[in-house]
N, C-alpha and C positions, 0 to 999 in steps of 0.2 A: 419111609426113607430113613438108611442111618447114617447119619455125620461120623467119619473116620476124622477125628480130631489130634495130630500129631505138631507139637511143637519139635523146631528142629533146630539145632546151633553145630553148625560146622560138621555132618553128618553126610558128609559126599562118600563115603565109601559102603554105608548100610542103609539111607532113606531109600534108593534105587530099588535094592531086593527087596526091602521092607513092603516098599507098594507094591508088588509082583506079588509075593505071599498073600498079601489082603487081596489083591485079585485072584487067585488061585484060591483063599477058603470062600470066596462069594460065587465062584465058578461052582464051587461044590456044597453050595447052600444058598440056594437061588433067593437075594433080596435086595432091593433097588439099594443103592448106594452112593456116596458123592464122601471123596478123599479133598479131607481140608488142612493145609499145612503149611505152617508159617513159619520159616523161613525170617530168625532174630537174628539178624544184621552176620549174618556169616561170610568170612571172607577165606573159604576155602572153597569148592568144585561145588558146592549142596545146587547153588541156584543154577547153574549148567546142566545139572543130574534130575532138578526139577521139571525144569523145561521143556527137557525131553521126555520127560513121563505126562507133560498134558496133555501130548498129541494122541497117544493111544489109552489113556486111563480118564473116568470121571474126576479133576482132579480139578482143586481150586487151589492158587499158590496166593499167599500174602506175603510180601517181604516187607523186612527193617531194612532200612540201610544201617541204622545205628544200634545195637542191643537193647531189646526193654526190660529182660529177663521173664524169667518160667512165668511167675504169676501172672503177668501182664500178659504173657501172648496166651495162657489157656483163656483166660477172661476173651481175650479177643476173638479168639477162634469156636468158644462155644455161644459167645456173642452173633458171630457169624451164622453159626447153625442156627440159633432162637430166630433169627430176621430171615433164612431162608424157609424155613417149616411156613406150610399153611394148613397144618394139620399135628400141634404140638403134642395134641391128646396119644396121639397115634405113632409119629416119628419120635426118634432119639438119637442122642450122641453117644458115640464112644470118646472115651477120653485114652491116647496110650503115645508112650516115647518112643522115639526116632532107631536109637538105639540096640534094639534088639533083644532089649531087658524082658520085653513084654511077648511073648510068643501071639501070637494073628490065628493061630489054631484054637486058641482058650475064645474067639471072639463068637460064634455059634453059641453056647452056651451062655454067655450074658445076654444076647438077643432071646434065648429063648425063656432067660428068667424075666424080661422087661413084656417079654409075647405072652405070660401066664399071669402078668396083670404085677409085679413088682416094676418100682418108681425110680428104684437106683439098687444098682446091683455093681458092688464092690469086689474084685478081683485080690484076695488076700494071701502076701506073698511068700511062696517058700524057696528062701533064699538058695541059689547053685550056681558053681561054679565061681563064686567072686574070689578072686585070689587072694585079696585084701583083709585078712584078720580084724585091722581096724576098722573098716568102710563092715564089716559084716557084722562085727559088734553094734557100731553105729547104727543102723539099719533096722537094727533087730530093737531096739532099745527105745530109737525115735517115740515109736508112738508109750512109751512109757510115761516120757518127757510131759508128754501132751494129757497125761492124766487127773481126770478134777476139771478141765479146761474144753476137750472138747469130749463130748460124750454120743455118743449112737449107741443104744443098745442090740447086743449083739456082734458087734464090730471090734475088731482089736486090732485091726493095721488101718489106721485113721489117715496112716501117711504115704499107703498106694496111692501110685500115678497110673492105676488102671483102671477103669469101672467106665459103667455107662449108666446114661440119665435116659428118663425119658423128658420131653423136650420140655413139657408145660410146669415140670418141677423147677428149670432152668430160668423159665421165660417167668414166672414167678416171682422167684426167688431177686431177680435182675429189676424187675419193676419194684418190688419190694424194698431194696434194699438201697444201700450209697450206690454212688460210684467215682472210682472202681469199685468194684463189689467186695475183691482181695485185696486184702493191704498184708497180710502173711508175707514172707522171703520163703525161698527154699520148698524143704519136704511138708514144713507147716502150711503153705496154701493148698494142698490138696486138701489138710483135715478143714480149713477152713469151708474149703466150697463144699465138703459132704454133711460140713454143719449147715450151711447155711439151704446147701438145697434138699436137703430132709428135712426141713419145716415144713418145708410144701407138699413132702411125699406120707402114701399114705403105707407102703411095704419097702423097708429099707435091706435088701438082703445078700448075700456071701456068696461067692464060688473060693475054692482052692485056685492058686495058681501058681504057677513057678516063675520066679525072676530070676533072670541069667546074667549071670554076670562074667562072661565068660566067649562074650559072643562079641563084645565091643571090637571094633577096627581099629582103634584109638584109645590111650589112656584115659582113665578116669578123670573127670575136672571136679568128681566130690574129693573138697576136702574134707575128711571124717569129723574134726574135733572142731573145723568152723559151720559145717552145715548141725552138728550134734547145738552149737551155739546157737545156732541161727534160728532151730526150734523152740531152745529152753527161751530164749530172747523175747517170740513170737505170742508167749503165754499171756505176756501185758495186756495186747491186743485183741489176743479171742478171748480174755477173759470177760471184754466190755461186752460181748453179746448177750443180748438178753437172753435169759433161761427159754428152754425149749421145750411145751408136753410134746410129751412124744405119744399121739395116740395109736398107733397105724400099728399093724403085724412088725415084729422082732425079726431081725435076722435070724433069730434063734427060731422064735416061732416058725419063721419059714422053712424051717430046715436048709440052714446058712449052707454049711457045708456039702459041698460034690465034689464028685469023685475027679481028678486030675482028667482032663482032657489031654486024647492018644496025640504024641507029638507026630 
């Protein structure tokens, strides 16, 4: 089974298609599936536009009435994947946004690097179409911020919000660890949870992907120079994790990098 995992805040004009596309690349990559998406306290159409997509789609809705933010609902929602798998060894989560940053065509190819025996496979972003100079410097730059502080080798976008786990690196990592698991703000709990759940993994590895910025329905709610803060801020905090061996196959060793998947 794989957990489609999309956090969503105020996204009634893209979560609709967004789920249709994830149904249309699993029409044409036949694998058992369950669409998980949680719905932080939005007070625009999203949970109307949900609604109507549980009657025809595998689809589990969580709502906020009140906002938790980013970190909080991914913790919740691959929380929810770990307690439904009864076979973690085997099932995995995708982790991707609401927004249409993340193309659903590049998702084939993270299943097939988690199917060839990789534990977490990182979707590493080549920025297009963001109009924003700032927001594109920022972006690009984040996982710089984060240098010294979180480390995966072979990884250099630490602050992708795309990748998929396989479940027992998750369910792990969750037993192991506080909770919440992230205490991060922002682009910095992504690198947190690929620190945290590559302790557990034994091949940590890359695909290329494109982030669009250019697909939104809606303006941007990043601000460049508070989320840019919000990173350097977050270094206090991942710094207390304990150091990590990292014994398992490199992303590099894997041969990190493939080829852009056909949009």
């Amino acid at each position: 089974m794989i957990y489609v995992c999309i956090p969503s805040y105020n996204e009634a004009p893209t979560i609709g298609l967004l789920l249709w596309k994830i149904r249309q690349v699993f029409a044409g990559f036949p694998r058992e599936y369950q669409l998980l998406v949680l719905d932080d306290g939005s007070d625009d159409l999203t949970h109307e536009v949900l609604e109507r997509y549980t009657r025809v789609l595998p689809l589990t809705v969580v709502r906020h009435q009140e906002r938790t933010g980013y970190a909080a609902s991914i913790e919740e929602l691959l929380r929810l994947a770990v307690n439904r798998t009864d076979r973690p060894k085997r099932d995995s989560a995708i982790l991707m946004h609401a927004d249409f940053a993340h193309g659903p065509h590049f998702i084939p190819d993270l299943v097939r690097r988690i199917e060839s025996g990789a534990d977490i496979v990182i979707a590493q972003a080549r920025l297009q179409g963001e109009p924003s100079r700032t927001r594109r410097l920022v972006r690009r730059f984040a996982p710089v911020l984060l240098r010294g502080v979180v480390s995966l080798p072979g990884v250099t976008d630490v602050v992708s919000g795309f990748a998929i786990f396989r479940l027992v690196t998750l369910r792990n990592a969750f037993r192991g660890g506080p909770a919440p698991l992230l205490t991060a703000q922002s682009w910095a709990a992504n690198a947190e949870l690929y620190e945290r759940a590559a302790r557990h993994a034994r091949r940590v590895e890359t695909i290329t992907s494109i982030e669009r910025g250019d697909l939104r329905q809606r303006g941007t709610r990043i601000n460049p120079w508070d989320t840019a803060l919000a990173v350097w801020r977050s270094r206090g905090s991942l710094r207390q994790l304990a150091p990590r061996p990292f014994n398992g196959r490199t992303a590099t060793e894997a041969g990190r990098q493939a080829e852009v998947a056909p949009s």
